[in-house]
C-alpha positions as CSV (number, residue, x, y, z in Angstrom):
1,X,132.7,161.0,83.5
2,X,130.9,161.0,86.9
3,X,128.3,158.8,88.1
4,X,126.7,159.9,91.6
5,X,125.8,157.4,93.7
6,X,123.4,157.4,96.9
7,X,124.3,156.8,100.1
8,X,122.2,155.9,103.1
9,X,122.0,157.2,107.0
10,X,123.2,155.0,109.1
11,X,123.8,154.7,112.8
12,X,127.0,153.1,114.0
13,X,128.2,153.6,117.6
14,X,125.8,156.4,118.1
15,X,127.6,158.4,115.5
16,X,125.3,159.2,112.3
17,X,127.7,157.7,109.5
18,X,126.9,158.4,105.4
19,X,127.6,154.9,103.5
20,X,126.4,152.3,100.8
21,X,128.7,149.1,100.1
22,X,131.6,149.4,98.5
23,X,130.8,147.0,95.3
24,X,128.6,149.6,93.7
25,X,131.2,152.0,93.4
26,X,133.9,149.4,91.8
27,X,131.1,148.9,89.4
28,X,130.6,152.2,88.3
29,X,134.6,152.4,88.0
30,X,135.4,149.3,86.3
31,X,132.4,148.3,84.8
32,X,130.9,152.1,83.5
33,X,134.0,153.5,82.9
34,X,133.1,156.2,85.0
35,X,134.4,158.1,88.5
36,X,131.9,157.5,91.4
37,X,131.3,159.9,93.6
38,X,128.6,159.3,96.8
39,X,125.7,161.5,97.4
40,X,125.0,162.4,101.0
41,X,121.5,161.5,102.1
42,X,121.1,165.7,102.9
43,X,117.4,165.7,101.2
44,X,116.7,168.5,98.4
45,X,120.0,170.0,98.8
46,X,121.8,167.5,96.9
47,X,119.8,168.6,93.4
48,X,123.3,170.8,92.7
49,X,125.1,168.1,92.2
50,X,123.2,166.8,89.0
51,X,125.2,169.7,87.2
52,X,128.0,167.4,87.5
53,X,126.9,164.2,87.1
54,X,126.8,162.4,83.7
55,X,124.7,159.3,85.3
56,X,123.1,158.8,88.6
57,X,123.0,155.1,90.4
58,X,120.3,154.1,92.2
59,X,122.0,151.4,95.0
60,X,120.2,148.8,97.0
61,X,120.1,148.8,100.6
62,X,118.2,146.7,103.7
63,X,116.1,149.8,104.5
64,X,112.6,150.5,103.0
65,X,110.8,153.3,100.9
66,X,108.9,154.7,103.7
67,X,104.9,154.2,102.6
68,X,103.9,157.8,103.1
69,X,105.5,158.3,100.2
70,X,103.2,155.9,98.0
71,X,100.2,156.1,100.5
72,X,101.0,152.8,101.2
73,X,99.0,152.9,104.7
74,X,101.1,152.0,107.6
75,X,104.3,150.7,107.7
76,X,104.4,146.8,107.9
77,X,108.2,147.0,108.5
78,X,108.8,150.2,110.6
79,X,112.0,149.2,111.8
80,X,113.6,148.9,108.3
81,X,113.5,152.9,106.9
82,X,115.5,155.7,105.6
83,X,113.6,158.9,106.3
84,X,116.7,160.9,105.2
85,X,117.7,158.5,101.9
86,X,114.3,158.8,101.2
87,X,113.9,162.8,101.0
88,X,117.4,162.6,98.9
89,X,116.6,159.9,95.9
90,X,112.9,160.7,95.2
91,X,113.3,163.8,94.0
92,X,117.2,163.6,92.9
93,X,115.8,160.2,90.4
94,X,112.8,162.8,89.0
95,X,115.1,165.8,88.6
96,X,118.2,163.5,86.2
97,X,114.9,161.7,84.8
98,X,113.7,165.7,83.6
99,X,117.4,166.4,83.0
100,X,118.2,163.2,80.7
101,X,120.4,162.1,82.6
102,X,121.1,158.1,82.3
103,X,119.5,156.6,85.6
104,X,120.6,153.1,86.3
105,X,118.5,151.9,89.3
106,X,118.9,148.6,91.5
107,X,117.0,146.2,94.0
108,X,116.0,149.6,96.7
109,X,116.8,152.0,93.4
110,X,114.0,150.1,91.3
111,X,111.1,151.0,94.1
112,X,112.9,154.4,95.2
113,X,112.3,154.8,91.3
114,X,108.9,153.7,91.0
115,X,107.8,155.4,93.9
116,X,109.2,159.0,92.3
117,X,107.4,158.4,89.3
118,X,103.7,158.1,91.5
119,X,103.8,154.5,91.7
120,X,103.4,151.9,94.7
121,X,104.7,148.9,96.8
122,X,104.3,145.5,98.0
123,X,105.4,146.0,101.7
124,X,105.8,142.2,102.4
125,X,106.3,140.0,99.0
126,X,106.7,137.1,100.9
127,X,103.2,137.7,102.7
128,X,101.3,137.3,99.7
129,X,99.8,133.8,98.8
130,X,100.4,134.1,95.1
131,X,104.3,134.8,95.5
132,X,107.5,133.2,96.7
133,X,110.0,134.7,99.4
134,X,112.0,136.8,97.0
135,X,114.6,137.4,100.4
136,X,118.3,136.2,100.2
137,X,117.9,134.4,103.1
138,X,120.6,132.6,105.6
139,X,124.1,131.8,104.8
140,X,127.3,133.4,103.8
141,X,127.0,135.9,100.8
142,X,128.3,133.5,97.8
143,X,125.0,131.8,98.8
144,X,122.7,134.6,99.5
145,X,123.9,136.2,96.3
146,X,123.9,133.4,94.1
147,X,121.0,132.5,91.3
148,X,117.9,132.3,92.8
149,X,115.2,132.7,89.9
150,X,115.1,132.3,85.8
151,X,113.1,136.2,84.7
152,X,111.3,136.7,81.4
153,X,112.9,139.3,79.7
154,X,111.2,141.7,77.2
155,X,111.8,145.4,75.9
156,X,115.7,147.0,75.6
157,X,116.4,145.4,77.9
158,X,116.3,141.9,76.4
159,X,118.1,144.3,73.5
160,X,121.2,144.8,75.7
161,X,121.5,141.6,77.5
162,X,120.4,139.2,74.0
163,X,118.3,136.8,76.2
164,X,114.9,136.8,76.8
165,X,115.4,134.6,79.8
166,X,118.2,134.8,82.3
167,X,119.1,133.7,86.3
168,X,119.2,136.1,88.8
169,X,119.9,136.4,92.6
170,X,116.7,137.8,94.6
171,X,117.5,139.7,97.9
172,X,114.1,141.7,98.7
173,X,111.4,141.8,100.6
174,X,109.3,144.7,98.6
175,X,108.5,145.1,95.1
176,X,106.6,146.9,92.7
177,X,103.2,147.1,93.2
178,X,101.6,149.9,90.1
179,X,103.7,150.7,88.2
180,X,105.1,154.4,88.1
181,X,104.1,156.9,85.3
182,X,105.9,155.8,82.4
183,X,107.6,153.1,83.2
184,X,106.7,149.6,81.5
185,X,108.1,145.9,82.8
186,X,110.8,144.4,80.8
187,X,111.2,141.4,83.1
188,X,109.0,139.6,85.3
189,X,109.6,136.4,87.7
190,X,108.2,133.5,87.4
191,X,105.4,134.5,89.8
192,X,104.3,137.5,88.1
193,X,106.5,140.1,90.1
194,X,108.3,142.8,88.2
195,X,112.2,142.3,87.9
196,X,112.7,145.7,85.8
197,X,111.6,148.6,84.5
198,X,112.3,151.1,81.7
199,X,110.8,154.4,80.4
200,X,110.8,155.0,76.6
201,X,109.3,158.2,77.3
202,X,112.3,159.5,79.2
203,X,114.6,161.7,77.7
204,X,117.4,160.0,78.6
205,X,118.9,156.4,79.3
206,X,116.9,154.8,82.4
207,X,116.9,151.1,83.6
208,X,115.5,149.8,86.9
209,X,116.3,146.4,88.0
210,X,115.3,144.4,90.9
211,X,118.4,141.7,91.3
212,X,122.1,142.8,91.9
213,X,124.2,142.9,88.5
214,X,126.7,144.8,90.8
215,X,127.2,141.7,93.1
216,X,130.4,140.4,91.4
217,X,129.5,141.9,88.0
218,X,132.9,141.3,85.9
219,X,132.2,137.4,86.2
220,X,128.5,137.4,84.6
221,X,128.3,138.7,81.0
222,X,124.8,140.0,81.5
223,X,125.9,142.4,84.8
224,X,128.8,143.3,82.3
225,X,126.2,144.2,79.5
226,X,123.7,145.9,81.9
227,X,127.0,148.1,82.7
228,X,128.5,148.9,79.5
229,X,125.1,150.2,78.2
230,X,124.6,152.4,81.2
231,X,128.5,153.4,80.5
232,X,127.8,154.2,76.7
233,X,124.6,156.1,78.1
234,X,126.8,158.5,80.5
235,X,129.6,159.0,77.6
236,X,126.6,160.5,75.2
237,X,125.4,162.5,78.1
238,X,128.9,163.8,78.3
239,X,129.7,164.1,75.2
240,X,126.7,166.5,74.7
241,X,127.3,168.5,77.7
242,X,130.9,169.2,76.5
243,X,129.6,170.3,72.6
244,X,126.4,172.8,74.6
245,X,129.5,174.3,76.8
């Protein structure tokens, strides 16, 4: 099996550099089951690839959906975008989403997701008086990655994770605003704002989550769970590629 992953532009040095941190990857290997293989941020290009694929991952990243792409107005964090991801993921998520093929979207992946489906973003969570800083803020990553926030869980996904409550780690400034077409919250924090997503329209296996199940998955049974479900999704797909060949 092969799950393609996203990677962002970056500059480094001057030099234009194609990257996203190396956690999702081992995730995808030893929590899916599955090879990983990165998808350069080369816009509509990149759509050839899905032939190959058997699940695509969403990743998280610092930078920001651009708000052109949700007529969001202007940009309340200009410094913070990814033109070039951007004109990748949008219409790589809506093309395996028409395909069937299992999306498993997180924290960046979750809004890149939303926005694809026609839906829009809060640009600054923290800036509205009826929510808390959802940001990691200071301190080394143990800290900034730890449990942050209990979610109220609903939907499959309370089915694959058997909770209806769990803690998660909250590293983001933006969130879901409206919903996307389709999509419907399965989890929600504490002050209203939406911690995942799914679509039971979809033809295939999709799951959006805000948090980071990939930050040290192997030691927390629910990133494990969220994982192995997106694994047993991408070994169908396969399975029914190799039986229409």
């Amino acid at each position: 099996m092969i799950v393609g992953i996203p990677a962002c532009a970056k500059t480094i040095a001057e030099m234009p550099f194609h990257q996203t941190p190396a956690r999702y990857a081992k995730a995808v290997l030893d929590g899916v089951g599955a090879l990983p293989v990165l998808i350069p941020p080369l816009g509509e290009g990149m759509l050839g690839l899905l032939d190959s694929l058997d699940g695509l991952l969403v990743p998280g990243s610092p930078s920001n959906v651009h708000p052109r792409h949700y007529q969001g107005g202007e940009s309340e964090t200009p410094d913070s975008h990814d033109l070039e991801r951007d004109a990748t993921t949008l219409p790589l998520i809506r093309a395996a989403i028409a395909r069937g093929i299992p999306v498993l979207a997180i924290c960046r992946g979750i809004q890149e997701l939303n926005v694809a489906l026609g839906g829009t973003l809060i640009q600054r969570v923290h800036a509205q008086p009826d929510k808390q800083d959802h940001r990691g803020g200071p301190g080394p990553h143990e800290t900034r990655y730890g449990p942050k926030h209990p979610i109220a869980i609903t939907g499959s996904l309370a089915g694959i994770l058997k909770a209806g409550s769990i803690q998660v780690n909250s590293l983001h400034g933006q969130a879901i605003d409206r919903l996307g077409q389709g999509l419907i919250a399965e989890a929600r924090a504490p002050d209203g704002t939406i911690e995942a997503v799914a679509m039971p329209s979809a033809p295939g296996w999709l799951l959006g989550v805000q948090w980071h199940p990939e930050w040290a998955f192997a030691a927390n049974p629910h990133s494990v769970a969220i994982f192995a479900a997106f694994g047993d999704a991408c070994r169908i797909r396969n399975s029914s590629d190799k039986k229409a060949a």
